[in-house]
Gaussian input, Z-matrix of N, CA and C with variables (Angstrom, degrees):
# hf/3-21g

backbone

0 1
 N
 C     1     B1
 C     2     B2     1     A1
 N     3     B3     2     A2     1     D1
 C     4     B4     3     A3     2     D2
 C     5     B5     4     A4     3     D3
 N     6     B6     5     A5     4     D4
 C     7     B7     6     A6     5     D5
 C     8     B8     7     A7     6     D6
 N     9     B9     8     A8     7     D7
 C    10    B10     9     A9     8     D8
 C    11    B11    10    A10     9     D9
 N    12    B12    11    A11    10    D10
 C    13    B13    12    A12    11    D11
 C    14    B14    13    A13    12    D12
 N    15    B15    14    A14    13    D13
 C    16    B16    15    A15    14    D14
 C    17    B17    16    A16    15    D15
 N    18    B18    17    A17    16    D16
 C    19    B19    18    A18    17    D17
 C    20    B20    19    A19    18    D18
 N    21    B21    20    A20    19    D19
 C    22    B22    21    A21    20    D20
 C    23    B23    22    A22    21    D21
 N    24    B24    23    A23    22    D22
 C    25    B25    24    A24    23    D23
 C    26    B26    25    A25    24    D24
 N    27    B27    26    A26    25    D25
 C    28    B28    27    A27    26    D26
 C    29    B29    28    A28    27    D27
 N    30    B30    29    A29    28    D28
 C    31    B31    30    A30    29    D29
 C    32    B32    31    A31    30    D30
 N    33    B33    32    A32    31    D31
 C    34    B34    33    A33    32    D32
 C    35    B35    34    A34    33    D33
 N    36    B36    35    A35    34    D34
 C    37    B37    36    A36    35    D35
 C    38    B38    37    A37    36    D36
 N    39    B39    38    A38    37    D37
 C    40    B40    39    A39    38    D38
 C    41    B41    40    A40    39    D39
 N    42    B42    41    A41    40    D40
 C    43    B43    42    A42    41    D41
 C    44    B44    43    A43    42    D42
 N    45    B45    44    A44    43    D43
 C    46    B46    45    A45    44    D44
 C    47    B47    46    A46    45    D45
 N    48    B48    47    A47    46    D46
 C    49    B49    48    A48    47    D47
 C    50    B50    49    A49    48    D48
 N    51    B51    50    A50    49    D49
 C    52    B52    51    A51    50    D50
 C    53    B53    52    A52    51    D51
 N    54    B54    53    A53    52    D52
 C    55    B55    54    A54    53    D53
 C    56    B56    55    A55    54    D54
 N    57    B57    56    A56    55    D55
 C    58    B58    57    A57    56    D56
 C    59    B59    58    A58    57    D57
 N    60    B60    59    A59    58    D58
 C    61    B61    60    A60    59    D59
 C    62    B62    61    A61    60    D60
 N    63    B63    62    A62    61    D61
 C    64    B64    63    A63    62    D62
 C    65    B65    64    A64    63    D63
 N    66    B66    65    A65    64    D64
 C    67    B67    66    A66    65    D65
 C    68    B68    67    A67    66    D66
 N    69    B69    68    A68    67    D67
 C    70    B70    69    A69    68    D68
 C    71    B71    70    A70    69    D69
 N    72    B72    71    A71    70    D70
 C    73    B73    72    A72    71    D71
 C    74    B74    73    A73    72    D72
 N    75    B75    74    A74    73    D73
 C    76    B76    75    A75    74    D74
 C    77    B77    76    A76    75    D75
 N    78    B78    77    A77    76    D76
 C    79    B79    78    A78    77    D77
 C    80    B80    79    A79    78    D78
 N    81    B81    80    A80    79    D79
 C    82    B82    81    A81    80    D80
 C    83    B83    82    A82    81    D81
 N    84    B84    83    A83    82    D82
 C    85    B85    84    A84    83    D83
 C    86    B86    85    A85    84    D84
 N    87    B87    86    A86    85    D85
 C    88    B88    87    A87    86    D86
 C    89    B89    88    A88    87    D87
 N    90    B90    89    A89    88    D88
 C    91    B91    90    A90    89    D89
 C    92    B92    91    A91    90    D90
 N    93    B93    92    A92    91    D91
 C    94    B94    93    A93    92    D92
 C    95    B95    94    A94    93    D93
 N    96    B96    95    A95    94    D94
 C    97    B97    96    A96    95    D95
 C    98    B98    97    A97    96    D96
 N    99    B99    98    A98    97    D97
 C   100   B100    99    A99    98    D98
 C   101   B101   100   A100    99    D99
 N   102   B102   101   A101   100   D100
 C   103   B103   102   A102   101   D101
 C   104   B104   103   A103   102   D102
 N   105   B105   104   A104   103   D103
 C   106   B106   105   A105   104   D104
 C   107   B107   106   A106   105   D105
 N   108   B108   107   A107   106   D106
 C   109   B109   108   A108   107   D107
 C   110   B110   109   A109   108   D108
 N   111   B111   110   A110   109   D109
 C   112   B112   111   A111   110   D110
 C   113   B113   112   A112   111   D111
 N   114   B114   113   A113   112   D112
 C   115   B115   114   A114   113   D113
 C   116   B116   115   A115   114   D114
 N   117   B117   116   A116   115   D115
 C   118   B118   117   A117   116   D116
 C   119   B119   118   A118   117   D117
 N   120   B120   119   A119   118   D118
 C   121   B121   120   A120   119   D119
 C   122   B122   121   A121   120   D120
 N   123   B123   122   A122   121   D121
 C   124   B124   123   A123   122   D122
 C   125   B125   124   A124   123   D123
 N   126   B126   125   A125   124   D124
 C   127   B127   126   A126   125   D125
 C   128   B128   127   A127   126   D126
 N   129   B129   128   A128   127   D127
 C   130   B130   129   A129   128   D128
 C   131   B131   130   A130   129   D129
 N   132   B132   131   A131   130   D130
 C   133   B133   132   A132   131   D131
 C   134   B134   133   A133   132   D132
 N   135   B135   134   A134   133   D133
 C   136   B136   135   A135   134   D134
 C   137   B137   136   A136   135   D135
 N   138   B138   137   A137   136   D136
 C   139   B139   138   A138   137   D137
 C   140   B140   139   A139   138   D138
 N   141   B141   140   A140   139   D139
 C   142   B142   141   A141   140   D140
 C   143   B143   142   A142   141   D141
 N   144   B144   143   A143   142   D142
 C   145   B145   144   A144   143   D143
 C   146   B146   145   A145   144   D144
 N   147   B147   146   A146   145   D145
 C   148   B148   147   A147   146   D146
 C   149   B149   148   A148   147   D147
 N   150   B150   149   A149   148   D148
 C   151   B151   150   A150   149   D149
 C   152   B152   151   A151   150   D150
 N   153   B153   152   A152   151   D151
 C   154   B154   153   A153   152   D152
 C   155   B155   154   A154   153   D153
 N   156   B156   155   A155   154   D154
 C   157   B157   156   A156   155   D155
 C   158   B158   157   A157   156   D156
 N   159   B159   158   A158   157   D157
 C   160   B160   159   A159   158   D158
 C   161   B161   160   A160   159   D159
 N   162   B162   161   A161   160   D160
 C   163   B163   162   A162   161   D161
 C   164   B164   163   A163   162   D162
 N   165   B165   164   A164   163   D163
 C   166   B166   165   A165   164   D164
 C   167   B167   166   A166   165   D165
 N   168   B168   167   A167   166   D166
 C   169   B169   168   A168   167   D167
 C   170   B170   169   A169   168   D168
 N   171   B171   170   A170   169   D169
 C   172   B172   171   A171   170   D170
 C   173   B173   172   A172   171   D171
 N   174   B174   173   A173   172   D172
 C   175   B175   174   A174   173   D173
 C   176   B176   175   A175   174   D174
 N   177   B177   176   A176   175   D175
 C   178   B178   177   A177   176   D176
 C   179   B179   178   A178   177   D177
 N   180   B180   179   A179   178   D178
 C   181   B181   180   A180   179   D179
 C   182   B182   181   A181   180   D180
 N   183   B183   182   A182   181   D181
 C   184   B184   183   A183   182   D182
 C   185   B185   184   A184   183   D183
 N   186   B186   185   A185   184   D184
 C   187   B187   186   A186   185   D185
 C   188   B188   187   A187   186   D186
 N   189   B189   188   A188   187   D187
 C   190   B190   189   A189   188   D188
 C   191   B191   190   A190   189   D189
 N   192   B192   191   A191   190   D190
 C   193   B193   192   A192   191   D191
 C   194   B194   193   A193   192   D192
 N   195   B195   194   A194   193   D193
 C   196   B196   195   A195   194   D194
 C   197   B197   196   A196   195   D195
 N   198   B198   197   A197   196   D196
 C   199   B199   198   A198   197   D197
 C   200   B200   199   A199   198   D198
 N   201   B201   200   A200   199   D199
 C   202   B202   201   A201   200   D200
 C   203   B203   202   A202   201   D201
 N   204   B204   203   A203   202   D202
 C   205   B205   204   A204   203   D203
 C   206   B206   205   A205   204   D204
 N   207   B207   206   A206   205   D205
 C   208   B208   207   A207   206   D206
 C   209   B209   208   A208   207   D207
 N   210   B210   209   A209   208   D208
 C   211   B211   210   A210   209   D209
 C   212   B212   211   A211   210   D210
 N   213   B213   212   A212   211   D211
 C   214   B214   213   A213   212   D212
 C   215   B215   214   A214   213   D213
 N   216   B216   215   A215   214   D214
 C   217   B217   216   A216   215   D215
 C   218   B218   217   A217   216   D216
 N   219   B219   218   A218   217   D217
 C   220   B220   219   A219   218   D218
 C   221   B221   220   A220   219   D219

   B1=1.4444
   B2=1.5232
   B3=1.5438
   B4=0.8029
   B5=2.1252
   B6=1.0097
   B7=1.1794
   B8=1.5794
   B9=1.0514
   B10=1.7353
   B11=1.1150
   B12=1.8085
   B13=1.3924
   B14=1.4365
   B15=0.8111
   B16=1.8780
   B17=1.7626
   B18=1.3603
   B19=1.2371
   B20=1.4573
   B21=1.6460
   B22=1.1685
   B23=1.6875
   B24=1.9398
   B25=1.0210
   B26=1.5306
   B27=1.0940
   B28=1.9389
   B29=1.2658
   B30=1.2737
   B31=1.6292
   B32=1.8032
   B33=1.2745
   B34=1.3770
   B35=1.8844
   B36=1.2326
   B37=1.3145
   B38=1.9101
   B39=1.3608
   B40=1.3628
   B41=1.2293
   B42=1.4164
   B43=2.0150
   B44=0.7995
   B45=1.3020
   B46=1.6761
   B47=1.0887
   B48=1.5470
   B49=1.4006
   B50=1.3726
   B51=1.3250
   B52=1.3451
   B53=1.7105
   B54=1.4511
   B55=1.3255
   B56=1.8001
   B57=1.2403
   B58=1.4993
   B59=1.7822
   B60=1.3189
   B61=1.2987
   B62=1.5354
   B63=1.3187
   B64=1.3696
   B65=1.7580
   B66=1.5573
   B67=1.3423
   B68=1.3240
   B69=1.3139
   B70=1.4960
   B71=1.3879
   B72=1.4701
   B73=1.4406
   B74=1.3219
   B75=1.2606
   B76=1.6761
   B77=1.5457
   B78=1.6026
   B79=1.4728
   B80=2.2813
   B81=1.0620
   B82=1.3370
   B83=1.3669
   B84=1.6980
   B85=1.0018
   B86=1.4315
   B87=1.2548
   B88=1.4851
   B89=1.6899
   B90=1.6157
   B91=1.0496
   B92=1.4900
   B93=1.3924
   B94=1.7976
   B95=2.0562
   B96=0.9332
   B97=1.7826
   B98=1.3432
   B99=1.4492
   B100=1.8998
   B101=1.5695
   B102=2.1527
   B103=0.4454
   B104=1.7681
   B105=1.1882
   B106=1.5709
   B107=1.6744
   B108=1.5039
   B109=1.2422
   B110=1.9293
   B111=1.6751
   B112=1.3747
   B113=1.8765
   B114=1.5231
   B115=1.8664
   B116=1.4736
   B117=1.5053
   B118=1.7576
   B119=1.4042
   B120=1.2338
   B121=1.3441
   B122=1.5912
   B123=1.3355
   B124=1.4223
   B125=0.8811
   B126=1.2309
   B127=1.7823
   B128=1.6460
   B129=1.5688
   B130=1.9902
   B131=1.5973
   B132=1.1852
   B133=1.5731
   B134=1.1494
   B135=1.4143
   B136=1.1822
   B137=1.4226
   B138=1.1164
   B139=1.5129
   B140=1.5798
   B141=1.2064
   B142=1.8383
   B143=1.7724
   B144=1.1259
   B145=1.6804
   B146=1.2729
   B147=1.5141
   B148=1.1029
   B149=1.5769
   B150=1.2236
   B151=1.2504
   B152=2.3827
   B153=1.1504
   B154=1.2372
   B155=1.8444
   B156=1.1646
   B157=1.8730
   B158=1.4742
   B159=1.7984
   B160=1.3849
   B161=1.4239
   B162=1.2787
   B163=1.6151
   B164=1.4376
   B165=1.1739
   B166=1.2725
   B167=1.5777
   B168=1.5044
   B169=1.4723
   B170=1.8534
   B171=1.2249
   B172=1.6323
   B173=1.3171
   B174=1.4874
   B175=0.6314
   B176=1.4970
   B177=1.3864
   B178=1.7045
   B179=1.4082
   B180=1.4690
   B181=1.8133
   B182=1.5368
   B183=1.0344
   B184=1.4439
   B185=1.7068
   B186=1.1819
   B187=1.8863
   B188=1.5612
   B189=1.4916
   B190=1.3776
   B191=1.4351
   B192=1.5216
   B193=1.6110
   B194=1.7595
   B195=1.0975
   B196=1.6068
   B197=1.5622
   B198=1.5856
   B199=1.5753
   B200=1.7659
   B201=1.7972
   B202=1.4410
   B203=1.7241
   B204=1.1953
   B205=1.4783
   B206=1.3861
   B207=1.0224
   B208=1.4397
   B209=1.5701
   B210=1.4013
   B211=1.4044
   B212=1.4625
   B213=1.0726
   B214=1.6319
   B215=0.7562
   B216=1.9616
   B217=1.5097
   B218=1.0496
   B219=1.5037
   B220=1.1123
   B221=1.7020
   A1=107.75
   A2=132.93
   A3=143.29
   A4=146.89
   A5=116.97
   A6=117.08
   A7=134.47
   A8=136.23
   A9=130.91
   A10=116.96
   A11=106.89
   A12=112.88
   A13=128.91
   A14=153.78
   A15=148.70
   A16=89.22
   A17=135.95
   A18=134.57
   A19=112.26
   A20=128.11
   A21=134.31
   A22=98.14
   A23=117.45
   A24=92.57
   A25=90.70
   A26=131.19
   A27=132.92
   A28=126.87
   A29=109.51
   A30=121.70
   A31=88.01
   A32=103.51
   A33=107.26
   A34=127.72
   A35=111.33
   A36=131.25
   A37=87.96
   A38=132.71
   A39=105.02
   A40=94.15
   A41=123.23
   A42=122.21
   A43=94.56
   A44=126.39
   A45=134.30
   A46=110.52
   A47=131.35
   A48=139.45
   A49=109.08
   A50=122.66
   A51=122.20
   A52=104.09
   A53=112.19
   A54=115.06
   A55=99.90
   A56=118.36
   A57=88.23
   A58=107.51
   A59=91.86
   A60=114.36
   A61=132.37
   A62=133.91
   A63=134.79
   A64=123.99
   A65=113.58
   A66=107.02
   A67=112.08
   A68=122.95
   A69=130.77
   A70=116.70
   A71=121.54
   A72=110.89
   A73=115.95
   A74=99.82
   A75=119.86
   A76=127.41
   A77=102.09
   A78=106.69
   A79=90.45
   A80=102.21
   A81=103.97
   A82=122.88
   A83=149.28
   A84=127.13
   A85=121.88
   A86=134.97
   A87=139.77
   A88=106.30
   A89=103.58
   A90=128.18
   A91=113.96
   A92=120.27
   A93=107.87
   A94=69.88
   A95=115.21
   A96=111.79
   A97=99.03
   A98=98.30
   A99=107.62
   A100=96.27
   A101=106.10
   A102=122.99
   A103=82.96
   A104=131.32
   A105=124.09
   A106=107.25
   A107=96.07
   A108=104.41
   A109=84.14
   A110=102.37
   A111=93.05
   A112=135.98
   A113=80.93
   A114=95.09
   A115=97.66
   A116=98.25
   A117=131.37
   A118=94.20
   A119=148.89
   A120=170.39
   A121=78.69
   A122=126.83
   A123=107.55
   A124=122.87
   A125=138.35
   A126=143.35
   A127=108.12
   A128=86.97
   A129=100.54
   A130=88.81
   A131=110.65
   A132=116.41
   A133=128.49
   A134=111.34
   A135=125.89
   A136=123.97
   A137=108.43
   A138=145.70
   A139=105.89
   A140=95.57
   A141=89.71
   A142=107.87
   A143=99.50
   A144=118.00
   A145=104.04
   A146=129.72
   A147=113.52
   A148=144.99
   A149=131.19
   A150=129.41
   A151=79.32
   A152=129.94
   A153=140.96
   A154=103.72
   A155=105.25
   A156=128.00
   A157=108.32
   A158=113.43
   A159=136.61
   A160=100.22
   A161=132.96
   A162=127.50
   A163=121.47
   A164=118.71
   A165=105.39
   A166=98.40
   A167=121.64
   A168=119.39
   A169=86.68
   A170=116.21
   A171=98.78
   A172=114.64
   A173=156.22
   A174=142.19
   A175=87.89
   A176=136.61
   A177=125.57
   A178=85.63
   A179=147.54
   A180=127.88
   A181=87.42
   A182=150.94
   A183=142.71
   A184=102.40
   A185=106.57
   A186=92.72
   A187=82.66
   A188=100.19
   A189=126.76
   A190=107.29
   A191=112.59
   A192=100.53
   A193=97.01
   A194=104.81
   A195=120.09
   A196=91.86
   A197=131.68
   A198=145.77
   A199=83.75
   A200=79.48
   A201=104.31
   A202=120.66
   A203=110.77
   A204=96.77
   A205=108.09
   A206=120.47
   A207=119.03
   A208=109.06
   A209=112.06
   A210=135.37
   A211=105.55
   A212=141.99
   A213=130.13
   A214=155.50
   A215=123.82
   A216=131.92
   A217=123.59
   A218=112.50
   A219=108.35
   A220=116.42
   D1=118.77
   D2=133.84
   D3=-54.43
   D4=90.71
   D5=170.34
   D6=-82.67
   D7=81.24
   D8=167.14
   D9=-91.58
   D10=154.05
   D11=148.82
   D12=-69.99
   D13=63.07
   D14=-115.00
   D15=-91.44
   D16=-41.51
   D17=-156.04
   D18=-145.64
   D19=163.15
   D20=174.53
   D21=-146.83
   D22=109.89
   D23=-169.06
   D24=-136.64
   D25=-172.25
   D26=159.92
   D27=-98.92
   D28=127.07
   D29=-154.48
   D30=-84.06
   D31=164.12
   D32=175.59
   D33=-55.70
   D34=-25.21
   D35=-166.69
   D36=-86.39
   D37=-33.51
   D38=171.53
   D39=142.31
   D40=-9.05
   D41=-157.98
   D42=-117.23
   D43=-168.76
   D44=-172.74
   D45=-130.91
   D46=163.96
   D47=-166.07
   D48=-141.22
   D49=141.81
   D50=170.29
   D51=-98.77
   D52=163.23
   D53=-169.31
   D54=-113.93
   D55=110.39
   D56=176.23
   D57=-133.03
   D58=127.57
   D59=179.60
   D60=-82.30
   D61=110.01
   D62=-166.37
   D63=-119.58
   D64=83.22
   D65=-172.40
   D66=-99.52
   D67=152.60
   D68=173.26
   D69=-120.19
   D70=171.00
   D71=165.28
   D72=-155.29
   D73=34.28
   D74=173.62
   D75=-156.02
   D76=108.57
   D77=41.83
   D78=-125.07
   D79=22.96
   D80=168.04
   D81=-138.73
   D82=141.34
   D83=-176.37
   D84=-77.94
   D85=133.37
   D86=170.07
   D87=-136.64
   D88=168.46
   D89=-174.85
   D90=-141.29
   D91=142.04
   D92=-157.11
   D93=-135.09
   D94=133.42
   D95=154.55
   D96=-122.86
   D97=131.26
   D98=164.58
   D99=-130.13
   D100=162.66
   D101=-153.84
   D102=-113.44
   D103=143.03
   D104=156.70
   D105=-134.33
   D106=155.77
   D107=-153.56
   D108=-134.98
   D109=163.50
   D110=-171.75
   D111=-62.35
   D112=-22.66
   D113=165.49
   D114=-30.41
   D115=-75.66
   D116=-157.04
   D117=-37.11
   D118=-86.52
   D119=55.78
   D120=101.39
   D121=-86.10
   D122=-169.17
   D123=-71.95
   D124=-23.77
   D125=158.56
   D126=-28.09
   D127=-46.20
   D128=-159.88
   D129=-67.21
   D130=-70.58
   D131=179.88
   D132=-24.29
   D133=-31.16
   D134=-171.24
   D135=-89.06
   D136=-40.87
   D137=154.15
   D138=-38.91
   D139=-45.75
   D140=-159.95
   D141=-103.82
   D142=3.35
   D143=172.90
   D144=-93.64
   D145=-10.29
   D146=160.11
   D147=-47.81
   D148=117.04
   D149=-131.32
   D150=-71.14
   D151=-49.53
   D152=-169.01
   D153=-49.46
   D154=-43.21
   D155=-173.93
   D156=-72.88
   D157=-53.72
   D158=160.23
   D159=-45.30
   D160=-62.40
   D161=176.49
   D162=-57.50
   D163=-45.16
   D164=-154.24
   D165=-92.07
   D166=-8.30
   D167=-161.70
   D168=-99.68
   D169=-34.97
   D170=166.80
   D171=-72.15
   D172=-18.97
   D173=-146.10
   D174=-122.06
   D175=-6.61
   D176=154.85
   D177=-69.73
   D178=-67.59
   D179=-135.41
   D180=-87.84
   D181=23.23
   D182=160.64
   D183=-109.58
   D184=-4.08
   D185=-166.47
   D186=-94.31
   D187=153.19
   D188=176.59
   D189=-96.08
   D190=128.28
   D191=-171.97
   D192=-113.33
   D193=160.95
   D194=-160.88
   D195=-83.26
   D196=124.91
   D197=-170.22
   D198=-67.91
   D199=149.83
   D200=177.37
   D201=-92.05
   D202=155.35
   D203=-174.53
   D204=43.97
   D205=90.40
   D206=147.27
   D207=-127.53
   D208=134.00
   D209=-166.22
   D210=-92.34
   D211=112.09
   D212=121.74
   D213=-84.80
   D214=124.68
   D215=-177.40
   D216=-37.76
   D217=123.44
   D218=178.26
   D219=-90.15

């Protein structure tokens, strides 16, 4: 799964918008485009400053995950 910002452009009302683009290809290909606007942006921020969100998302890139395929001689 791929995520970008692909664009930064101005919405009609005068503000600006980020473009963000999300394709996958498993196990089918799709494409989701949203539009976010600065509301959006602090919502997210806000969201992810959560001290509960802040925990648990460090504590997936600190967990050690058990290697794949591993073979033993017989």
């Amino acid at each position: 799964m791929v995520a970008a910002f692909t664009q930064l452009s101005k919405d009609p009302d005068g503000g600006q918008t980020l473009k963000l683009k999300i394709e996958s290809s498993e196990p089918i290909h799709w494409v989701i485009t949203a539009t976010l606007e600065g509301g959006d942006l602090r919502n997210f921020i806000k969201l992810l400053l959560k001290p509960s969100v802040l925990y648990y998302a460090i504590s997936l890139m600190l967990k050690k995950s058990a290697p794949k395929n591993v073979s033993t001689p017989s």
